[in-house]
C-alpha positions as a Markdown table, in Angstrom:
| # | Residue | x | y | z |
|---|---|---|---|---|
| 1 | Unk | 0.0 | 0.0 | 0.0 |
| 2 | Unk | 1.5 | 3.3 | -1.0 |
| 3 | Unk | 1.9 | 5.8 | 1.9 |
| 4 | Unk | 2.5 | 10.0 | 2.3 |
| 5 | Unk | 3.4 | 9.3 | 6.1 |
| 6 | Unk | 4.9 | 13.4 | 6.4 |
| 7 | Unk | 4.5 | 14.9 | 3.4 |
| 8 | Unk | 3.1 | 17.7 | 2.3 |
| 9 | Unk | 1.4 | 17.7 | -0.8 |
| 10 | Unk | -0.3 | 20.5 | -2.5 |
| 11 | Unk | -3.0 | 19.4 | -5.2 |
| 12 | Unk | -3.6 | 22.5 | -7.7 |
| 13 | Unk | -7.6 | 23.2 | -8.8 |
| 14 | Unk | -8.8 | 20.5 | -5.7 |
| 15 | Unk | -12.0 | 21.8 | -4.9 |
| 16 | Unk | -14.3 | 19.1 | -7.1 |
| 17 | Unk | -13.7 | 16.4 | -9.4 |
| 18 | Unk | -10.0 | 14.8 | -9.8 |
| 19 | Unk | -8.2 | 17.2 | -7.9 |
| 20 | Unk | -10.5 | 16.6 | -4.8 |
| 21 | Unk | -10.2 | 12.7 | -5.0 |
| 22 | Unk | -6.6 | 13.4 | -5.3 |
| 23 | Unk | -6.4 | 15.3 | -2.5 |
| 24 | Unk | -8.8 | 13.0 | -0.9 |
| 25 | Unk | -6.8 | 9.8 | -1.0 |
| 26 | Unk | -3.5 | 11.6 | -0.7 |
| 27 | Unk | -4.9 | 12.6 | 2.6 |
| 28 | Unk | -6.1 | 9.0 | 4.1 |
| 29 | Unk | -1.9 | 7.7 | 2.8 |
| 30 | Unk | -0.7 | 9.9 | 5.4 |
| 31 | Unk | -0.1 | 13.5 | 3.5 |
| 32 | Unk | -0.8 | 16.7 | 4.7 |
| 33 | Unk | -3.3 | 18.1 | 2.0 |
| 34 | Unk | -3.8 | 21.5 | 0.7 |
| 35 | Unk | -6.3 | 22.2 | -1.2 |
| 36 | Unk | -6.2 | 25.0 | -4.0 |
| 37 | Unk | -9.0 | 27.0 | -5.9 |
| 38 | Unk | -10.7 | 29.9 | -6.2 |
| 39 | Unk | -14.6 | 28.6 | -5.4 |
| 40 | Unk | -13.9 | 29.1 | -1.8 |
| 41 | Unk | -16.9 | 27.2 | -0.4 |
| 42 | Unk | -16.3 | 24.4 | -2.5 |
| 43 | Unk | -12.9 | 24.2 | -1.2 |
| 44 | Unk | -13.8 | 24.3 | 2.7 |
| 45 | Unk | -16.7 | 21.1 | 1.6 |
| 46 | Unk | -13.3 | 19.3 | 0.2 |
| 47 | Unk | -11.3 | 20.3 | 3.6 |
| 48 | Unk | -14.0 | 19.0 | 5.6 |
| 49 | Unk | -14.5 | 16.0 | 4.0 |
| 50 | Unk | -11.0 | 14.8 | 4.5 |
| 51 | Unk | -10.9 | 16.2 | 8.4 |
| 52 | Unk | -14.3 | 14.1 | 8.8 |
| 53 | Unk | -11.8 | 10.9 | 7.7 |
| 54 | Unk | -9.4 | 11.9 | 10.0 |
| 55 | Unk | -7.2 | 13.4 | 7.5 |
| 56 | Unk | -5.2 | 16.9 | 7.7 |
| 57 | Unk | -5.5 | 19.4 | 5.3 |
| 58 | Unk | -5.7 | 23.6 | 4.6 |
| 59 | Unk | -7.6 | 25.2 | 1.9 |
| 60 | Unk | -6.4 | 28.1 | -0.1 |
| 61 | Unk | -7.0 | 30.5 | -2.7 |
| 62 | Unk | -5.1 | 32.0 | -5.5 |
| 63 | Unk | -4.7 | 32.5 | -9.0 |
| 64 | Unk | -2.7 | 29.8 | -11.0 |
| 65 | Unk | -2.8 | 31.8 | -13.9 |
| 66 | Unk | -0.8 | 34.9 | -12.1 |
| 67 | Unk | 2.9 | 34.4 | -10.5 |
| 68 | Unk | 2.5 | 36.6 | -7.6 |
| 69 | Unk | -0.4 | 34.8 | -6.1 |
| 70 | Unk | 0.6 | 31.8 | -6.9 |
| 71 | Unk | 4.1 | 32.8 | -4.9 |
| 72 | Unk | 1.9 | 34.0 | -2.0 |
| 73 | Unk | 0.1 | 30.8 | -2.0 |
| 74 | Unk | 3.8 | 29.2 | -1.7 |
| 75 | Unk | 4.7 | 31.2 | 1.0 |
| 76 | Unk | 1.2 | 30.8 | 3.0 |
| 77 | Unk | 1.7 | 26.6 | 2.9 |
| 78 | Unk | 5.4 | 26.9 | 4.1 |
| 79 | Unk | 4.8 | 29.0 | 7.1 |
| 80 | Unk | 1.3 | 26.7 | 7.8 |
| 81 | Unk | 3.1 | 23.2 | 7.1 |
| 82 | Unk | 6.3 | 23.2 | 5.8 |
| 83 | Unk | 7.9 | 22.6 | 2.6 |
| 84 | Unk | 5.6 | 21.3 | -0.4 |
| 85 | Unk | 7.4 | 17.7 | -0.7 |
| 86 | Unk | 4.3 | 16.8 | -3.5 |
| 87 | Unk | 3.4 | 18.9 | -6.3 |
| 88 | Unk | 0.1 | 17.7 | -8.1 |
| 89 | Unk | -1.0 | 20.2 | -10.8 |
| 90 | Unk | -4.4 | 19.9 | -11.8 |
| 91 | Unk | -5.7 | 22.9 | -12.2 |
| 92 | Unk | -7.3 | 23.4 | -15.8 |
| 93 | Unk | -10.0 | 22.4 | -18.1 |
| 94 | Unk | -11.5 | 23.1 | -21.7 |
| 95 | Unk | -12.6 | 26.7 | -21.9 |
| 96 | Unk | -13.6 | 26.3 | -25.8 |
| 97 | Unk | -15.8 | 24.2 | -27.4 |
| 98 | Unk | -14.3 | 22.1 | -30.3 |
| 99 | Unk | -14.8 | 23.8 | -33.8 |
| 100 | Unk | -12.7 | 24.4 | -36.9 |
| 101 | Unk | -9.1 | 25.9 | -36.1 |
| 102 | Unk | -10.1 | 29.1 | -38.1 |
| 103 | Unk | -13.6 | 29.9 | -36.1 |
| 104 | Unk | -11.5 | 29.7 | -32.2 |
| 105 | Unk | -11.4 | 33.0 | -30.9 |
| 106 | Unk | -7.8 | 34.7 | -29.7 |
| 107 | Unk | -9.6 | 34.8 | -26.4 |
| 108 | Unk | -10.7 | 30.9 | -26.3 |
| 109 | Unk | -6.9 | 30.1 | -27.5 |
| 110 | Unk | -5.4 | 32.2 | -24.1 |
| 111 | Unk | -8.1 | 30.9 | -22.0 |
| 112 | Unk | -6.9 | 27.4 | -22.4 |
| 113 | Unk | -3.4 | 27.6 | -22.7 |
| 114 | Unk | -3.1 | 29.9 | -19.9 |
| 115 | Unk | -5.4 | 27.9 | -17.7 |
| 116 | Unk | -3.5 | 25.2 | -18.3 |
| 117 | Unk | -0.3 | 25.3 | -19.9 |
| 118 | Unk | 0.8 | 28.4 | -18.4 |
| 119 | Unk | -1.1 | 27.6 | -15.1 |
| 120 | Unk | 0.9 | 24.3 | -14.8 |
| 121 | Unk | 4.4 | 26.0 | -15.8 |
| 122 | Unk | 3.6 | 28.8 | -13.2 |
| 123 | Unk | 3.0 | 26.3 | -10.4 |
| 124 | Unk | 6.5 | 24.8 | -11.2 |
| 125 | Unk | 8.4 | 28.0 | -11.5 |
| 126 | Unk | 7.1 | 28.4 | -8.0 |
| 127 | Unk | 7.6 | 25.4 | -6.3 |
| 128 | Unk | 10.5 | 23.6 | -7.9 |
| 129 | Unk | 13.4 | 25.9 | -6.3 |
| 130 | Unk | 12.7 | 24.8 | -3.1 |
| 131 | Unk | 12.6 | 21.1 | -4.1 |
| 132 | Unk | 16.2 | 21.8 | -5.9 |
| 133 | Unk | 17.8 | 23.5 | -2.8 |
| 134 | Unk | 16.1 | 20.6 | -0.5 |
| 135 | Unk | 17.1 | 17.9 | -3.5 |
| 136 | Unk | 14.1 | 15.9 | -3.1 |
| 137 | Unk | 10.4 | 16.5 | -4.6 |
| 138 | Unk | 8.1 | 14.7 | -6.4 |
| 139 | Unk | 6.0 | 16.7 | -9.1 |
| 140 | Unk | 2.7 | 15.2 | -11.0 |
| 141 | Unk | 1.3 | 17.1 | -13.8 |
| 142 | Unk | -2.2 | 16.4 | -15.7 |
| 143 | Unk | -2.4 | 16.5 | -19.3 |
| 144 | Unk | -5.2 | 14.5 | -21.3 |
| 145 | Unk | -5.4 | 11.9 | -24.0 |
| 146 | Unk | -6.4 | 14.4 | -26.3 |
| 147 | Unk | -3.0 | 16.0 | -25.8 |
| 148 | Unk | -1.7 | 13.4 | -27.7 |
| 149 | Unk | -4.8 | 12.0 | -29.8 |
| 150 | Unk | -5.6 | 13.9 | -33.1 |
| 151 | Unk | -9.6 | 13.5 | -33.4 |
| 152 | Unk | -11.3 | 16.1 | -35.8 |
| 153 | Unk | -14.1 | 17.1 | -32.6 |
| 154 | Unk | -10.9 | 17.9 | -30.0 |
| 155 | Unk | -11.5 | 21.0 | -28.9 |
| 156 | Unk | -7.8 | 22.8 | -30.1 |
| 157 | Unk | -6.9 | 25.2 | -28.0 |
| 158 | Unk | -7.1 | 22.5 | -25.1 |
| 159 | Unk | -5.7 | 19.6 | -26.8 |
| 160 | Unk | -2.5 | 21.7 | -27.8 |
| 161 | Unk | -2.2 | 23.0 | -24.3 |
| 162 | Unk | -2.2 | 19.2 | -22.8 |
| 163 | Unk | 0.2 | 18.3 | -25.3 |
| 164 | Unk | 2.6 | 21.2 | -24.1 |
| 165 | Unk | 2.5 | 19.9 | -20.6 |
| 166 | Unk | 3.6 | 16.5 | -21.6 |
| 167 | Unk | 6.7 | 17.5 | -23.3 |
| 168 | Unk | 7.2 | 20.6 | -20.2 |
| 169 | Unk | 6.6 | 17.4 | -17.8 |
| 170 | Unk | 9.3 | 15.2 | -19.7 |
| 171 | Unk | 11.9 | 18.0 | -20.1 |
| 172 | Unk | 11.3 | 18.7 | -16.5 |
| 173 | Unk | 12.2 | 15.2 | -15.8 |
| 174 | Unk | 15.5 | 15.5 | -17.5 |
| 175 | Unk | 16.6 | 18.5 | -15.6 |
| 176 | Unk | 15.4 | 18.0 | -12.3 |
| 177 | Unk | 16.5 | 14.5 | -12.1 |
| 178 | Unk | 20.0 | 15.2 | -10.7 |
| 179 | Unk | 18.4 | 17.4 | -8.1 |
| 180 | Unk | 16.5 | 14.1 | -6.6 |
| 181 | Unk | 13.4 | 14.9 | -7.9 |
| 182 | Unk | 10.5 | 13.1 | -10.2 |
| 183 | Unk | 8.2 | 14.8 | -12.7 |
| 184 | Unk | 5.1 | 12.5 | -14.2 |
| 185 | Unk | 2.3 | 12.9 | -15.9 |
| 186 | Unk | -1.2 | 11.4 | -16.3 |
| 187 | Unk | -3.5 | 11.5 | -19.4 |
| 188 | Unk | -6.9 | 10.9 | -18.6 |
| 189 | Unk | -9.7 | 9.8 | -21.0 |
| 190 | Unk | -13.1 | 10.6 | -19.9 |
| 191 | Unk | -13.9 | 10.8 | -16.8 |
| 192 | Unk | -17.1 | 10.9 | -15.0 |
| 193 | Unk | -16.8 | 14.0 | -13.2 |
| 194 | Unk | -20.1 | 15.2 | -11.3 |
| 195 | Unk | -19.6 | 18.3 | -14.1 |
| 196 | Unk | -19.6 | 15.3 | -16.7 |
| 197 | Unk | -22.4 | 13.3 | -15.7 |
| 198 | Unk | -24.6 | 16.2 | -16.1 |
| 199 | Unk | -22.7 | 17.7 | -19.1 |
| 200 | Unk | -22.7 | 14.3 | -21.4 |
| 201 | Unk | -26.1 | 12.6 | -22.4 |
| 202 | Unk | -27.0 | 9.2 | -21.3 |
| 203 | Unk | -26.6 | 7.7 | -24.8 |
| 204 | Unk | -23.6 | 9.7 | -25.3 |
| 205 | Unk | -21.7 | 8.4 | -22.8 |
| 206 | Unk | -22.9 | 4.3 | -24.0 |
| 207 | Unk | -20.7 | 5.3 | -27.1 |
| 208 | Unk | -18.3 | 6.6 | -25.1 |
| 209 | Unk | -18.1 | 3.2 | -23.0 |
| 210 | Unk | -18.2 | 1.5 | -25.8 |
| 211 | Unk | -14.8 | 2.8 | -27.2 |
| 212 | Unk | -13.0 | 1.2 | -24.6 |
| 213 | Unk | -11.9 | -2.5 | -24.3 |
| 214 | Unk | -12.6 | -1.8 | -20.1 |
| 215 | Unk | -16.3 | -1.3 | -20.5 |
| 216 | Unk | -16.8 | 1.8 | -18.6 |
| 217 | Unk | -16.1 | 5.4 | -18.2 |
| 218 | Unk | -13.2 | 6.3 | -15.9 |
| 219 | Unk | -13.6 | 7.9 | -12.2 |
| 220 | Unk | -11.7 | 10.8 | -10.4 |
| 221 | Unk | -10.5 | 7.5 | -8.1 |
| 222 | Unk | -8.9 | 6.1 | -11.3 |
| 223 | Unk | -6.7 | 9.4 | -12.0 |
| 224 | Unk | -6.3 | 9.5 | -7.9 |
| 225 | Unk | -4.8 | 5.7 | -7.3 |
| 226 | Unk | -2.7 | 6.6 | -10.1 |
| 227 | Unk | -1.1 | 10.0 | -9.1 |
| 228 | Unk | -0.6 | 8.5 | -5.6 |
| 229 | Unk | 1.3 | 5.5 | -7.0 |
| 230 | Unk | 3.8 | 8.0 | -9.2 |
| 231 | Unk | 3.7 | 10.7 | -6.2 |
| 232 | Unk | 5.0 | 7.5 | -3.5 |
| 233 | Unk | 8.1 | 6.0 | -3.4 |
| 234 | Unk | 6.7 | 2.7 | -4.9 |
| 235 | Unk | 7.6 | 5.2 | -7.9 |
| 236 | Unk | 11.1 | 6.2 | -7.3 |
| 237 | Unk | 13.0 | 4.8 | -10.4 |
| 238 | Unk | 10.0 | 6.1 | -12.9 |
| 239 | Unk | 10.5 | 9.5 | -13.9 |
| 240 | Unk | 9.4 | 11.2 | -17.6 |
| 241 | Unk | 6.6 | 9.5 | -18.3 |
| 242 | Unk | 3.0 | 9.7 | -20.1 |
| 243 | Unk | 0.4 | 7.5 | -17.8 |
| 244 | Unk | -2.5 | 7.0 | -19.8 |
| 245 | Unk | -5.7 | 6.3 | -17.1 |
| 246 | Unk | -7.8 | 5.5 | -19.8 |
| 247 | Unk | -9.7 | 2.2 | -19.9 |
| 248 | Unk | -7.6 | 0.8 | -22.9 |
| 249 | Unk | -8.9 | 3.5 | -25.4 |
| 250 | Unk | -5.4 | 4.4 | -26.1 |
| 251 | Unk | -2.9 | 1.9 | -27.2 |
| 252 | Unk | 1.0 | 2.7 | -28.3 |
């Protein structure tokens, strides 16, 4: 069984879906959670559900999209806990629906790079000196299959931002590797999010099953067991990689 006995592990965009069953599990191995958002309500339900397990964790709010909150945010978790020993950045999603190239708007394209690529990148910048000068951390980033899928219906803007974190996540690897520390990342298929169960129809998400050779969609526990097992030291040779949680719907 894979523990976080003394860590502290910060789980970017953690108030619903993945993030919060990350934070969730990460919490009952032994971590000290924080929890990061900006729907602050939703946040303190998270918090409280892992306190009610007899977990530990702190909520808080910031920005990932702007350096100087995210640095205060940094600052705030040091002086509360410690040192972040776990970084898990989640925070991001599909802010344009999919469409010809040419009809995306300049603002959809920023919107989803920024509030993923450059929300991802921005976390790092922030957290991985501390992990050098310490020479030990262990960094999880979360792309998507459609970062490296070409399907005509993938929403662009989000598809190419996914597919920048993979190769940031793999470079990472490669220079952050003599400093002791591991960078991963997981590429979910679809999951079925609370937001997803209400956003896909019923006979959509049949079709959907149907696509993969494990016949059903995947759950925010899915992408959790799997970002514990890369974020424990059941991991510790395995740095640099693509983990696709997805059912079998992507084969190499």
């Amino acid at each position: 069984m894979s523990r976080l006995d003394g860590k502290v592990a910060l789980v970017t965009g953690s108030s619903r879906g993945i993030g919060a069953a990350i934070a969730f599990l990460f919490a009952q191995r032994g971590a000290a959670v924080v929890v990061h958002g900006r729907d602050l309500t939703a946040l303190s339900a998270v918090q409280a559900e892992i306190e009610h397990a007899g977990g530990r964790a702190i909520r808080v709010a910031a920005d990932a999209t702007k350096f100087t909150e995210i640095e205060a945010m940094r600052r705030q978790i040091e002086r509360d806990l410690g040192p972040i020993d776990i970084l898990v950045a989640n925070a991001g999603g599909s802010f344009t629906p999919p469409g010809p190239l040419e009809q995306i708007s300049e603002e959809g394209w920023h919107a989803s790079v920024d509030g993923n690529l450059t929300a991802t990148f921005l976390t790092i910048k922030s957290i991985l000196p501390g992990m050098k000068e310490r020479k030990s951390g262990n960094i999880v980033t979360i792309s998507s299959v459609a970062g490296h899928r070409p399907h005509p219906r993938s929403p662009i803007p989000y598809a190419a931002a996914k597919a920048g974190i993979e190769i940031l996540t793999k470079d990472l690897a490669a220079q952050a590797g003599p400093y002791g520390i591991r960078a991963n990342c997981i590429a979910p298929e679809t999951i079925l999010t609370e937001r997803n169960k209400q956003r896909i129809p019923e006979a959509q998400q049949q079709a959907l099953i149907e696509a993969h050779p494990i016949r059903r969609l995947g759950t925010p526990e899915d992408v959790a067991r799997a970002a514990l097992f890369l974020a424990s030291e059941e991991a510790a040779w395995i740095t640099g990689i693509v983990l696709d949680v997805a059912g079998g719907a992507v084969m190499v």
